[in-house]
C-alpha positions in Angstrom: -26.3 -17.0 11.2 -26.9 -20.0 8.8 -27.6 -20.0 5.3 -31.2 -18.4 4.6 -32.8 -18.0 1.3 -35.9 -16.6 -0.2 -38.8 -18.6 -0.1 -39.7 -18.6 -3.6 -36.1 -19.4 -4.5 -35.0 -21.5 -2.1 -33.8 -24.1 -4.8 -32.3 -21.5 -7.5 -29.7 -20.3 -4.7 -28.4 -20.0 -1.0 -27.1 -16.6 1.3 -24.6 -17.9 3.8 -23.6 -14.8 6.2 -20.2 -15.5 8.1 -20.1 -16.3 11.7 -18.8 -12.7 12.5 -21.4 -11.1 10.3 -18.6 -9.2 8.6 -18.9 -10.4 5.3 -21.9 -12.5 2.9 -21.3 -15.0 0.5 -24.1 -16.1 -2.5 -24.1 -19.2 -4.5 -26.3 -20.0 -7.4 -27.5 -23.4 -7.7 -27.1 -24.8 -11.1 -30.2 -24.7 -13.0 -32.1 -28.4 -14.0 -34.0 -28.8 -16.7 -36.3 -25.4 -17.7 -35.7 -24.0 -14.9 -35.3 -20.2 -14.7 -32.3 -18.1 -12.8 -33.3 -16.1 -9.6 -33.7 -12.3 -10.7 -31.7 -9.5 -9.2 -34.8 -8.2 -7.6 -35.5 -11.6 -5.9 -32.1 -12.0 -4.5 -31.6 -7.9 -3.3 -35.4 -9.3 -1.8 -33.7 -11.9 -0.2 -31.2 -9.7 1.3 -33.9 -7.6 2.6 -35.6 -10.0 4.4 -32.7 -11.3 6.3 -31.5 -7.5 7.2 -28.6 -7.5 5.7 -28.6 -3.3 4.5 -24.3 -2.7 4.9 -21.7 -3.0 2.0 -23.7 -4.9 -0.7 -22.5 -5.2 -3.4 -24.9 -4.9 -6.6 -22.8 -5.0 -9.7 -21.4 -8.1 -8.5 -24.8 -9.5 -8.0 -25.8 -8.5 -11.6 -22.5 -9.7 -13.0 -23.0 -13.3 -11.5 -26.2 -13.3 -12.5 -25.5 -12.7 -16.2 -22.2 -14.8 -16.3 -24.5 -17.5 -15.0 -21.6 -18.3 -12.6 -23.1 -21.9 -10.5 -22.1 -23.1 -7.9 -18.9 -20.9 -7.1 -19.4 -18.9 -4.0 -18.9 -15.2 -4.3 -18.9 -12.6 -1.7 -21.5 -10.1 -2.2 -21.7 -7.9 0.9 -18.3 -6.7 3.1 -19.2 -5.0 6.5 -17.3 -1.4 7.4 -14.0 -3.0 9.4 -13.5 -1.2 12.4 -10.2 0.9 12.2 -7.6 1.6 15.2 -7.3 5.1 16.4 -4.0 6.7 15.8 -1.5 6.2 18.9 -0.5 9.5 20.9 2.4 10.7 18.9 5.0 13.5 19.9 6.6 16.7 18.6 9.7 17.6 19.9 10.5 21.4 20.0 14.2 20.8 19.4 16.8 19.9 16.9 16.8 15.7 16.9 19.6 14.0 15.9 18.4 13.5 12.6 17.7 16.9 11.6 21.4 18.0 12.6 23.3 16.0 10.8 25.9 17.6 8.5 25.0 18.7 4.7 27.2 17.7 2.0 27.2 21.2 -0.8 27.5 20.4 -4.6 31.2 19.8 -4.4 30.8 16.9 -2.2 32.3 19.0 1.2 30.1 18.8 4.7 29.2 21.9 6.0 29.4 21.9 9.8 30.1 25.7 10.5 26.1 25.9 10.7 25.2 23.3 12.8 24.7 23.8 17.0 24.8 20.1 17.9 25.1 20.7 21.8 21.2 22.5 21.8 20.4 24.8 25.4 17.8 25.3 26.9 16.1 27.1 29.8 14.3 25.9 33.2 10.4 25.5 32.5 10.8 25.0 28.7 9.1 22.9 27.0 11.3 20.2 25.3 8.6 17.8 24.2 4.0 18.0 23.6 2.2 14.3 23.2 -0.9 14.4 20.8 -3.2 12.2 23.1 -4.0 8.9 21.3 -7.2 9.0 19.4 -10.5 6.7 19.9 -11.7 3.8 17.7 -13.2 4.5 14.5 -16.5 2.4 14.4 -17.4 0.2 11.8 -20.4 -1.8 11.0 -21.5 -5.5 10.5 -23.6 -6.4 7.2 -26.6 -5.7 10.1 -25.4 -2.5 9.8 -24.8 -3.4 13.8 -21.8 -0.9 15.1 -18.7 -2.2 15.9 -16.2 -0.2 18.1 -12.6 0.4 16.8 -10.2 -0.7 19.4 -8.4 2.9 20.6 -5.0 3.9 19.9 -2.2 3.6 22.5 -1.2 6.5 24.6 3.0 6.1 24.4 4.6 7.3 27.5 7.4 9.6 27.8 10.9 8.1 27.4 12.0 11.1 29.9 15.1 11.0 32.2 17.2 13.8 33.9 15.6 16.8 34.5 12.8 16.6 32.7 9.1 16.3 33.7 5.8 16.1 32.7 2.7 17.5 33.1 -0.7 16.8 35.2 -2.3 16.1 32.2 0.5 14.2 31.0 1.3 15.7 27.3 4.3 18.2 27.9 7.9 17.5 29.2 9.5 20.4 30.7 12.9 21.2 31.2 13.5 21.2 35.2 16.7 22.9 34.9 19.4 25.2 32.2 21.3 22.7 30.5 22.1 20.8 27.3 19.5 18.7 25.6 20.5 14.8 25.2 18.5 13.1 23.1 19.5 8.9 22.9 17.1 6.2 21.3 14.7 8.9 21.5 15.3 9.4 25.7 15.2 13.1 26.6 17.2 14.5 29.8 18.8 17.6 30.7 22.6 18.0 31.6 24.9 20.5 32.3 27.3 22.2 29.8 31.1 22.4 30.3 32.8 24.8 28.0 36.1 24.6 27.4 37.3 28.0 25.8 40.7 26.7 23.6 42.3 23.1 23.7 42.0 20.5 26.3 45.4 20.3 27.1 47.7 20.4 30.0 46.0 23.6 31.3 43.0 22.0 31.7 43.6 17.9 31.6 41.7 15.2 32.0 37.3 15.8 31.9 35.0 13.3 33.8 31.7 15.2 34.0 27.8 14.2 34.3 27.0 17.0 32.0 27.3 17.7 28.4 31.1 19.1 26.8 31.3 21.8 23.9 35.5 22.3 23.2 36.0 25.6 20.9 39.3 24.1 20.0 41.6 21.1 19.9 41.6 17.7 22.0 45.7 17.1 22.4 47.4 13.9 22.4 47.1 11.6 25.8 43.9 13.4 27.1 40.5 11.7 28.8 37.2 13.6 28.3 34.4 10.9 29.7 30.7 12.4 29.9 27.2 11.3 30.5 25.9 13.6 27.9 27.3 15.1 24.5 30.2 15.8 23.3 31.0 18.8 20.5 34.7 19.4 19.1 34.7 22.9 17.1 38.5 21.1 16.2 40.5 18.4 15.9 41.3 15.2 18.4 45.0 13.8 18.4 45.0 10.5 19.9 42.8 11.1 22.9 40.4 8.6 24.8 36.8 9.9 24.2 34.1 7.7 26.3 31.1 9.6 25.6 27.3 8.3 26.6 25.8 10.3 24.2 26.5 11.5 20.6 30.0 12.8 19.5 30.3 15.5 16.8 34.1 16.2 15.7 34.1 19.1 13.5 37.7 18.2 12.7 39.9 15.2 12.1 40.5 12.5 14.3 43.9 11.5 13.4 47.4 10.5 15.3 49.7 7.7 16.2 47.3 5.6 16.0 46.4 5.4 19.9 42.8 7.2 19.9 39.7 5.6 21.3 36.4 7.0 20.4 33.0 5.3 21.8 29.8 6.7 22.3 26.7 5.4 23.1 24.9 7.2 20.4 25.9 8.5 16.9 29.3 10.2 15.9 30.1 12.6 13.1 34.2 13.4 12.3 35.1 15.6 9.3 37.8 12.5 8.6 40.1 9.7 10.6 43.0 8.1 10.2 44.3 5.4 12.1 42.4 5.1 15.0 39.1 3.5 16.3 35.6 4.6 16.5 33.2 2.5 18.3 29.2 3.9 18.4 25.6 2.5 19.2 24.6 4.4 16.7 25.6 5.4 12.7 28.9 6.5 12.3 29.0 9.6 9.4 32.2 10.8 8.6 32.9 14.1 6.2 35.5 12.7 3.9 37.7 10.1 4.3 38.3 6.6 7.0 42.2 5.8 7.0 43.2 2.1 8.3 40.8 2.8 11.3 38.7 -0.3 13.3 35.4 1.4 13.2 32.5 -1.0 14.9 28.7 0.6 15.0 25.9 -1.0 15.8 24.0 1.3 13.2 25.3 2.4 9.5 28.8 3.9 8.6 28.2 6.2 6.0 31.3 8.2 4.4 30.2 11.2 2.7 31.4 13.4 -0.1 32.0 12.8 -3.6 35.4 11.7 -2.7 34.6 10.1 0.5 36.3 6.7 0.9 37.3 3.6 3.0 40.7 2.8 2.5 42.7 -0.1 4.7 41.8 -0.8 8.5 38.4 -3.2 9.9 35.3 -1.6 9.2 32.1 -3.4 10.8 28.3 -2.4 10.9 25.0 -4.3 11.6 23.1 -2.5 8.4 24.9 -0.6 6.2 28.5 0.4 4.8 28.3 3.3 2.5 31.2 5.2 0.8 31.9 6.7 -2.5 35.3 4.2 -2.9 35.9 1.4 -0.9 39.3 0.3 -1.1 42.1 1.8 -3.1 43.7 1.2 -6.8 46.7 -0.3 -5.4 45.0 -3.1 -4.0 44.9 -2.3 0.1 43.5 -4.8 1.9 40.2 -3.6 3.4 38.3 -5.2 5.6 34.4 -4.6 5.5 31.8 -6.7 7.8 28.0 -6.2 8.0 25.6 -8.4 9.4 27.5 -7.6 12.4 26.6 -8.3 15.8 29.6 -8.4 18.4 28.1 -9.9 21.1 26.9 -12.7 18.9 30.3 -13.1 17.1 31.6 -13.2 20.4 29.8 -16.4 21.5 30.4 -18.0 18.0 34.4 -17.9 18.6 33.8 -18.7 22.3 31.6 -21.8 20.9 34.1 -22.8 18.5 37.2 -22.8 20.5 35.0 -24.6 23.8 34.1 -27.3 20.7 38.0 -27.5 19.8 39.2 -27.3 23.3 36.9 -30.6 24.6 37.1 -32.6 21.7 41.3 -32.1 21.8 40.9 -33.1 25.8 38.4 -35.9 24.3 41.5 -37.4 22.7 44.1 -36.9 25.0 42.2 -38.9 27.6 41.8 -41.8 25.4 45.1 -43.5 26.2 45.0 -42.2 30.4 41.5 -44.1 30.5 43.0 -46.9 28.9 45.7 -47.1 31.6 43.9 -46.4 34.4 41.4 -49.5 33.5 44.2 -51.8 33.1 45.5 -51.0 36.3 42.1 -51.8 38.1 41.4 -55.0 36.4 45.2 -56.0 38.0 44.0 -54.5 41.1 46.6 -52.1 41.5 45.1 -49.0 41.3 45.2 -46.1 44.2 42.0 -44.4 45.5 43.5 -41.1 44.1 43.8 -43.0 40.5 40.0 -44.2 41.2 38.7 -41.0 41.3 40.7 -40.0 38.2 39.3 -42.6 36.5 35.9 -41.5 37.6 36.1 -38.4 36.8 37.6 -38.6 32.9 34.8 -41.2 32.5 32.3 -38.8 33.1 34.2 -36.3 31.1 34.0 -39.0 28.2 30.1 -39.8 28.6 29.2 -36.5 28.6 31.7 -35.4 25.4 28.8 -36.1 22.8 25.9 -34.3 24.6 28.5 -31.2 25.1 29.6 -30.7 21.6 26.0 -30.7 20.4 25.0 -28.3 22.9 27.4 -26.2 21.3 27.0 -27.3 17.6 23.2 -26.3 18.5 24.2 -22.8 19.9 26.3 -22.3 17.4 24.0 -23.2 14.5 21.7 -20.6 16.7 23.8 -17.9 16.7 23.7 -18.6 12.4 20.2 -18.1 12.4 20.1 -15.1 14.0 22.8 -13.5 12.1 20.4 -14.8 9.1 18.4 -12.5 9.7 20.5 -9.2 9.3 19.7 -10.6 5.5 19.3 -7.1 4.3 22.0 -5.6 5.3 24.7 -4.3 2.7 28.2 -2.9 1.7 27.7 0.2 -1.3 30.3 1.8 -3.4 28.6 4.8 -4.9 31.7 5.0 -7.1 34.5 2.1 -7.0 34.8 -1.1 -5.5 38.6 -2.1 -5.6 40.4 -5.4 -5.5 41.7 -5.9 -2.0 38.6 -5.6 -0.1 36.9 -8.0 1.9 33.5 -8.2 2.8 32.4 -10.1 5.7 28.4 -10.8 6.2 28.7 -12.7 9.5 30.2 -15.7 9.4 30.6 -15.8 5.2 32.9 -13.9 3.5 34.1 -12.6 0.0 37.3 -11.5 -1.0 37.0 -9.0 -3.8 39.1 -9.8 -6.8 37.9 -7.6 -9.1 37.0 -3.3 -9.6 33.9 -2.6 -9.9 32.1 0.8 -10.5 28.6 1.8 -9.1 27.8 -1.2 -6.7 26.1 -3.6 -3.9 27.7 -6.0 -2.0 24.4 -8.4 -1.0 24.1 -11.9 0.6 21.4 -14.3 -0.2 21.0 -18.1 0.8 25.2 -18.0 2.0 26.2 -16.4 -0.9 27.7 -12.9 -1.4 27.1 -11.7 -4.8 27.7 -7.7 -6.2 25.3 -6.0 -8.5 24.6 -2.7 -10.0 23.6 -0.3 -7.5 20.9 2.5 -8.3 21.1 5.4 -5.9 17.1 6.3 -4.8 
């Protein structure tokens, strides 16, 4: 609607109501020469007359009015915005992975004794309810015209393996005895192998579907692959763990230095030394990571008051987070955030195709230049003319090829740019001998420093005080 006004007043000010009739603006015509201000009562009159009865606003009316504030518009009536109902949300009726993780007690030690990480469960349980998604709440135009709230999203089931829902579609039920898996908040049901004592040569090698609880040690040399979980009540010596779901080592993870550990999810190990830990997920370890190459696609987080990272590659998309990082005598410790593999990957591939091309670019130069000398003194070979062809095609297409991959590569910067807010935290000591790596920049630490964050910001890697929430 267009701007109406009160008969009477139609020179002392105008009411403009937006195109959506959400919201009404007044302005107040300076006054000429004796002329007299609108009242209050002629502009609420004003209001009246036009129909506009929602979200007025009267003490700003007055206040304009006595501030004799001309010709500035001011909003004096909102409409009630309509509001989203809430989406359908879910309450899982089992221990998630976030509510098992291991405690750390006042003296800085993580309790594991208390925790059942591999959770049963029965056929026809119920493993999950949905809260249906609730309807639009209505609002109303300065008409006082109701508006309907758009309604909230019903979220589906992220369900998988034995698992099903309901007719009405709000409960997942267990369709079989098994062990719970829950993976980037996917629910299924697998079986549980239980290995009573060590996985060693009276048992060898484990490639199951289901999920594994060992009640003691993982020896030296041994496989354990699963589609589901894996729980170690003790250690693992230089075994190969390949693990879809979550691992939780109750124990060390410690050897010669020849043990793999990857699982798709999170991992928790009471300590490691020398081997490598890869996870989709955070990586939590009890007390201490010993020259091991641990890659996450989450956080590594070392708890404990004593808990430190000490030698080895450590690399993390978010977060790296120990009481020491480093060591007093200087260790050289690798730390990278901002990490994507599969993005650093391309980068090297990009800059060794942009080395490899440009070095080829050069070592043509002086075949081309032979090859063109023999055909202007007609004494080149039809094998030697299609040489020729071929490395002149190779050297008209050079400059398009290396900016194809200067562009990807300058790409592949910008995404990394934006794991801006990731960072590397000492909760105690940061030593000299550590070097942090935020994608493609890097600082090497020269100095200790006590209580602090490793940040980047606009290339630059700079340390400050850090203030634990």
């Amino acid at each position: 609607m267009g701007a109406v006004s009160s008969q009477s007043s139609v020179k002392k000010f105008q009411i403009t109501v937006s195109k959506d009739s959400m919201s009404v603006s007044m302005i107040i015509k300076k006054l000429v020469e004796n002329e007299t201000p609108p009242t209050f009562e002629e502009i609420m009159a004003a209001l009246d007359s036009d129909g506009i009865i929602v979200g007025i606003n009267e003490e700003l009316i007055r206040k304009t009015l006595e501030e004799q504030n001309f010709n500035n518009p001011v909003c004096i009536a909102e409409g009630e915005k309509p509001r989203r109902g809430k989406n359908s949300e879910f309450k899982y009726h089992f221990q998630t992975a976030q509510s098992h993780k291991p405690q750390v007690d006042d003296d800085g030690r993580i309790d594991y004794k208390n925790i059942n990480f591999i959770q049963n469960i029965e056929e026809g349980a119920i493993l999950v309810t949905r809260t249906p998604a609730q309807p639009g709440i209505p609002g109303n135009n300065v008409y006082g015209k109701e508006i309907k709230g758009p309604d909230g999203r019903n979220l589906p089931f992220k369900n998988c393996a034995n698992t099903a829902i309901s007719d009405d579609g709000n409960t997942l039920t267990a369709t079989c005895s098994g062990a719970i898996v829950f993976l980037y908040k996917k629910v299924s049901v697998n079986d549980v192998m239980v290995i009573k004592g060590d996985v060693d040569f009276n048992v060898g090698n484990l490639d199951c579907r289901g999920s594994v609880r060992v009640s003691g040690n993982i020896k030296t040399g041994f496989v354990i692959k699963t589609d589901g979980d894996l729980e170690v009540n003790g250690n693992v010596e230089d075994a190969n763990l390949d693990v879809k779901g979550n691992i939780m080592i109750k124990g060390g993870f410690f050897g010669n230095g020849e043990g793999v550990m990857k699982a798709g999810g999170e991992v928790y190990v009471k300590f490691a030394e020398g081997q490598k830990i890869i996870a989709g997920s955070d990586i939590i370890i009890g007390g201490e990571a010993i020259n091991c190459y641990i890659e996450t696609q989450g956080n590594v987080i070392i708890k404990g008051t004593k808990g430190k990272i000490v030698g080895g590659s450590t690399k993390a998309k978010k977060e790296i987070k120990a009481s020491y990082l480093g060591s007093d005598s200087g260790t050289l410790t690798e730390l990278s955030v901002a990490y994507d593999p599969d993005l650093m990957k391309r980068y090297r591939e990009c800059v060794l195709e942009h080395e490899r091309i440009t070095a080829d670019g050069a070592r043509i130069k002086d075949v081309l230049i032979g090859l063109v000398r023999l055909k202007i003194d007609g004494k080149i070979s039809p094998e030697q003319m299609e040489v020729l062809k071929k490395l002149k095609k190779f050297k008209d297409e050079l400059p398009e090829n290396l900016k194809k991959l200067d562009d990807e590569k300058e790409a592949i910067k910008n995404e990394l740019r934006k794991l801006n807010d990731a960072q590397i935290i000492a909760e105690k000591t940061l030593y000299s001998g550590v070097k942090a790596s935020f994608g493609l920049i890097y600082r090497e630490i020269m100095d200790e420093t006590n209580q602090c964050v490793v940040r980047q910001d606009n290339g630059k890697i700079f340390i400050s005080e850090y203030h634990p929430k």
